[in-house]
C-alpha positions in Angstrom: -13.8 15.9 5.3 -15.2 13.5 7.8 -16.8 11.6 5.2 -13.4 10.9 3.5 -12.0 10.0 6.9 -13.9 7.4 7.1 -13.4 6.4 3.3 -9.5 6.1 4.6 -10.1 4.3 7.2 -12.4 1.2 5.8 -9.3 1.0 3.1 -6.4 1.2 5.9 -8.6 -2.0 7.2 -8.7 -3.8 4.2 -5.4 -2.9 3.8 -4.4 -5.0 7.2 -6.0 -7.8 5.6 -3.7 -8.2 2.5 -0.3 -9.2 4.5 -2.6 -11.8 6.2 -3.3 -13.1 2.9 0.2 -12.8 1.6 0.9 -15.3 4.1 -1.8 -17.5 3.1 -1.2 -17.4 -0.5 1.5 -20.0 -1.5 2.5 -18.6 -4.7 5.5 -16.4 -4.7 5.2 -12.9 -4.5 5.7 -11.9 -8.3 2.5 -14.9 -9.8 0.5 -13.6 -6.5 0.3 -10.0 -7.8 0.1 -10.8 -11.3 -2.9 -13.2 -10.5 -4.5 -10.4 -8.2 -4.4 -7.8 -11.0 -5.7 -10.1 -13.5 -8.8 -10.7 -11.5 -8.8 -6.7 -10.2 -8.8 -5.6 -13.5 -11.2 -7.4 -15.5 -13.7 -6.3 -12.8 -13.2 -3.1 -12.9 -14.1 -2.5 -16.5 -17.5 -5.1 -16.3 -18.5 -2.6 -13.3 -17.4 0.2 -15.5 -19.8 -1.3 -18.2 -22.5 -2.0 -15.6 -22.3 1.6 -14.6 -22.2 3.2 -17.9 -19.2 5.0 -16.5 -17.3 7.6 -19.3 -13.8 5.8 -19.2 -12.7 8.1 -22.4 -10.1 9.8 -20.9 -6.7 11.5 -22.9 -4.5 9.8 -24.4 -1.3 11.5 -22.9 -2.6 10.5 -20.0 -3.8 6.6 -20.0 0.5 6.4 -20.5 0.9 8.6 -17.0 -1.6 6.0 -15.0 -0.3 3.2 -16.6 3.3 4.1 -15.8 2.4 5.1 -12.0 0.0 1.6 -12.1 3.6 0.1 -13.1 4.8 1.4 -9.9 2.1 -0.1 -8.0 2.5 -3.5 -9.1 6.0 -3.6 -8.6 5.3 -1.6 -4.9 3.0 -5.3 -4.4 5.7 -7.7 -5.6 8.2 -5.9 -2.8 5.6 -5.7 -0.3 4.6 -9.5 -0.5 7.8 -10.1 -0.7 9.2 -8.6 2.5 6.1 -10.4 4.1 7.1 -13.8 2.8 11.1 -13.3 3.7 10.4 -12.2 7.3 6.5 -12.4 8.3 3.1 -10.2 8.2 4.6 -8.3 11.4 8.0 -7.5 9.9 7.1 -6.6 6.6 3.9 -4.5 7.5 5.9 -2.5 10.1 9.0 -1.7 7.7 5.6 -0.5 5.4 5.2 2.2 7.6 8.1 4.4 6.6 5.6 5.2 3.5 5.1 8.5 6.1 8.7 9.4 5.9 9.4 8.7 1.8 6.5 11.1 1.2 7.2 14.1 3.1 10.1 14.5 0.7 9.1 13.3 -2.3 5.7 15.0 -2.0 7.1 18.7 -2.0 9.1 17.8 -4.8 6.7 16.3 -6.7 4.1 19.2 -6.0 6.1 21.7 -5.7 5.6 23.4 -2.4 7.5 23.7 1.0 8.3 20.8 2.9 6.4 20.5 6.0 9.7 20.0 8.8 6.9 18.6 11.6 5.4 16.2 8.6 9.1 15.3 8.1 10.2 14.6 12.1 6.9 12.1 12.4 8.3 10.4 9.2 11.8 10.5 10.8 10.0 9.1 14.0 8.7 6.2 12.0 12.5 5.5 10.6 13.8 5.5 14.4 11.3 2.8 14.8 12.1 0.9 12.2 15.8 1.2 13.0 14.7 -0.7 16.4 13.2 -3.6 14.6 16.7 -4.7 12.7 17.2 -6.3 16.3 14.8 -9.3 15.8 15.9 -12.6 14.1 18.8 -11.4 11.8 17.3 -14.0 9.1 14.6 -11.6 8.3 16.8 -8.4 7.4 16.4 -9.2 3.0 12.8 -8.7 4.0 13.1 -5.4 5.8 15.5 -4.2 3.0 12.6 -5.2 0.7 9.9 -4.1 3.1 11.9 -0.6 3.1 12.2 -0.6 -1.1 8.3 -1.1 -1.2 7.5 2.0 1.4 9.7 3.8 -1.2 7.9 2.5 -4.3 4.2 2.8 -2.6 4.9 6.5 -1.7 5.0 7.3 -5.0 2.0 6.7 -6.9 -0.4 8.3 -4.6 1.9 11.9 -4.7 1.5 11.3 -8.7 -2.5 10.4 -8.2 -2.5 13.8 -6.6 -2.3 15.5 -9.8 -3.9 13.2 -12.4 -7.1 13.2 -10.0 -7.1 16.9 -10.6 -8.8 16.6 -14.4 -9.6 12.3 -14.0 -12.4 10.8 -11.9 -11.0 8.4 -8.8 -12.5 5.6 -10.6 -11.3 6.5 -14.2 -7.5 6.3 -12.4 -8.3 3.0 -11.0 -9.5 1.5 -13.4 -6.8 3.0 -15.8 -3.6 2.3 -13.2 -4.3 -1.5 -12.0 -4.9 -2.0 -16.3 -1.4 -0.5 -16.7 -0.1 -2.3 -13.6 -1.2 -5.6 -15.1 -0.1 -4.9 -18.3 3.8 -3.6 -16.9 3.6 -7.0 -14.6 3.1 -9.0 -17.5 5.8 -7.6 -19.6 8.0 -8.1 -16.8 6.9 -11.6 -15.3 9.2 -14.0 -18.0 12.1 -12.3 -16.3 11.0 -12.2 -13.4 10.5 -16.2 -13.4 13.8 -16.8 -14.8 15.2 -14.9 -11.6 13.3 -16.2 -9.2 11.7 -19.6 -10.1 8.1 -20.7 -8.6 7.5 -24.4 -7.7 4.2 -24.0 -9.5 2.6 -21.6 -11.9 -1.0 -21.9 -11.0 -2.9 -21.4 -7.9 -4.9 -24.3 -6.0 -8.1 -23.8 -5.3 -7.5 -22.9 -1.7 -5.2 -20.4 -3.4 -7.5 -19.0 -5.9 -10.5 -18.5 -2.3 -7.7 -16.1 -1.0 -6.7 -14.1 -3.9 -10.5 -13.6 -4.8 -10.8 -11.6 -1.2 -7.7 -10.4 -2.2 -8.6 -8.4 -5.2 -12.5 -7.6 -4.9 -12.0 -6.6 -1.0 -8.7 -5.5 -0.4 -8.2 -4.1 -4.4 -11.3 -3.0 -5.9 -13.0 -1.6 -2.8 -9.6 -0.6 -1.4 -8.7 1.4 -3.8 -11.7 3.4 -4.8 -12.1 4.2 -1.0 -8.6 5.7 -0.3 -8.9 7.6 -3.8 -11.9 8.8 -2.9 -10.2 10.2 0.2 -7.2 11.8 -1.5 -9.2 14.2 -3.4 -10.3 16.0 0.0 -7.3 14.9 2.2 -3.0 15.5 1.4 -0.9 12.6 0.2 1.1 12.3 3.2 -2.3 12.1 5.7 -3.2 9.3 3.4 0.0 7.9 4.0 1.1 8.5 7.4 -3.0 6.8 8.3 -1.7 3.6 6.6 0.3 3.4 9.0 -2.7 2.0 10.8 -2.4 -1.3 8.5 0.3 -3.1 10.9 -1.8 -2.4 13.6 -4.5 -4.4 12.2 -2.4 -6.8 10.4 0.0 -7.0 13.6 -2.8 -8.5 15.6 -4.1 -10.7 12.9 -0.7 -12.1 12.5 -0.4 -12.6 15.9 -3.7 -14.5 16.3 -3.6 -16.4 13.2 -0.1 -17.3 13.2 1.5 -16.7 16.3 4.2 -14.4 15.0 4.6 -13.0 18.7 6.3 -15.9 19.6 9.3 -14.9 17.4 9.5 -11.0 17.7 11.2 -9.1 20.7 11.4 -5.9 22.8 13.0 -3.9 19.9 10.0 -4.6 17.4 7.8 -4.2 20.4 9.9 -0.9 20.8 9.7 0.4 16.8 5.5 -0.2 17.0 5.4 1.8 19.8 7.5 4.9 18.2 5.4 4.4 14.6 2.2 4.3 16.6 3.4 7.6 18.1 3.7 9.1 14.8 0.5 8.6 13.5 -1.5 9.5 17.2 0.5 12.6 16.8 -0.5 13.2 13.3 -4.2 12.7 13.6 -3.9 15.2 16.4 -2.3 17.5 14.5 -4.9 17.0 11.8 -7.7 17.6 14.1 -6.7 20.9 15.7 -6.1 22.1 11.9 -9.7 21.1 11.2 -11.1 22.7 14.5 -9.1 26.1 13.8 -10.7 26.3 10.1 -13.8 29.3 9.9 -16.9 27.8 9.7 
């Protein structure tokens, strides 16, 4: 259990990184995902190869992690989105009511009780982000969108729960950001009719970014926090991502500023969505310490 604490957290840290990098990137939010997956994925099969790793897994379900890798990718177009219609601050915070979307969905999903203490530290998280509708009026698309990728991104991991019962973390990965590529590019001609980029292909400054982007932030990323959800529940995994605006918050902040143009009620939401997660890890640990040896 402690090891895949620790699995969670080196992937909540990478995770901080990647609205840092949303920022940086200048392609819109749809190219930058679909540029990310198409250098995630490739990798993941020549390590596959390198590794001599069984990726023969069954056929019913290669469609399941391609669907739920669908629902990732689109989860990454909403998130850089909200990022690049507000900032990093304001579209990592409205990330964090991932905590509250999956104690409802998760029971549902699984089919078991719903936890009412998981469900008031998600609702915690909501009355934070309720508090941040009070800065710059200008950025409220992006916590709409921000709000529609928590949604989205506390999906797939509920449905990893079950596929990683009878598939290996890495077969899923490798299998989900495949089908998440593949869904993106089916999509991306609509997608560029909609929403039209000034330019198609990434500069080289660009291309620097989104290299972090998917080796760091994807490949490792990912393996890590699936690693972790085989030992810990979908909503712990969820509720600790919280931790991302925390890291992303003060990267923004140094990098860019942002704290210039946020006020006391987004000060006030971090505060409440920080509670949350202290008060989940607590919880966590006392169920840990009461355990028989």
């Amino acid at each position: 259990m402690k090891r895949a604490f620790i699995q969670l957290h080196i992937a909540v840290l990478l995770a901080g990184l990647t609205g840092v990098l949303g920022k940086l990137i200048t392609l819109n939010e749809g190219l930058l995902v679909w540029y990310r997956l198409l250098l995630t994925a490739p990798s993941l099969w020549l390590l596959a190869l390198l590794r001599k790793q069984s990726v023969r897994i069954d056929r019913k379900d290669v469609w399941r992690i391609f669907g739920i890798g669908g629902i990732a990718a689109i989860h990454w177009v909403t998130f850089f989105g909200s990022i690049k219609y507000s900032n990093v601050s304001v579209g990592l915070l409205c990330f964090s009511s991932i905590g509250f979307f999956t104690a409802i969905i998760e029971p549902l999903v699984l089919r078991h009780k719903m936890d009412v203490v998981e469900l008031m530290l998600g609702l915690l998280v909501i009355v934070g982000i309720c508090f941040i509708f009070q800065v710059d009026p200008g950025f409220k698309i992006g916590i709409f969108v921000g709000l529609l990728s928590a949604l989205l991104g506390s999906l797939f991991p509920v449905l990893n729960k079950r596929i990683l019962k009878r598939v290996s973390s890495e077969n899923v990965t490798l299998y989900e950001l495949s089908g998440g590529f593949l869904v993106l590019t089916l999509l991306m001609p609509i997608y560029l009719w909609l929403f039209p980029a000034p330019s198609l292909v990434p500069g080289w400054s660009d291309l620097g970014w989104l290299l972090i982007l998917a080796w760091a932030c994807t490949v490792l990323a990912f393996n890590l926090s699936m690693s972790a959800l085989q030992r810990i529940s979908a909503f712990t995994v969820n509720l600790s991502y919280n931790l991302e605006p925390v890291y992303g918050i003060l990267l923004a902040f140094v990098l860019f500023r942002e704290d210039k143009y946020l006020n006391s009620g987004f000060y006030i939401g971090f505060t409440l969505i920080l509670l949350s997660i202290v008060l989940q890890m607590v919880r966590m640990r006392r169920k840990q310490s009461v355990k028989p040896a």
